[in-house]
Phi, psi and omega in degrees: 000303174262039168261345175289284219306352186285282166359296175299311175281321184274017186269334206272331182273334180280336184256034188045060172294306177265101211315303206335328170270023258163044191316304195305334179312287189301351185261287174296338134314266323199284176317300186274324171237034165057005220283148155266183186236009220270338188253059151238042139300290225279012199285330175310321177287317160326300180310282142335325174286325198275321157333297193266322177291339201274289178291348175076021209173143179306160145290164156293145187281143190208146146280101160313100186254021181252018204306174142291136190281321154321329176240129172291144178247077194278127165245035196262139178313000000 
């Protein structure tokens, strides 16, 4: 089961799903509306926090691969 639920989330983090992940998205937020991008440093920590309250177990380590370039994509807690 949570070899699904890993499966599911990285198909899902991955297929610019989120403007922040979603470069023409993030870009066009960013031009037109001033938008920032700064706080998904922390998205890995959410992410973890929302795992471990819902599901009762950590995430699987995932890569972004559309992250902003601008930001390390740290996933230590």
């Amino acid at each position: 089961m949570r070899r699904k639920i890993a499966q599911i989330d990285a198909e899902s983090l991955n297929s610019r799903s989120r403007a922040v992940f979603d470069p023409p998205m993030r870009e066009f937020l960013r031009k037109y509306f001033d938008g920032t991008i700064e706080n998904v440093s922390k998205f890995h920590q959410w992410r973890t926090y929302l795992y471990t309250s819902v599901l009762g177990f950590p995430p699987e380590p995932l890569t972004i691969k559309d992250w902003p370039e601008e930001i390390p994509q740290s996933q230590a807690a």
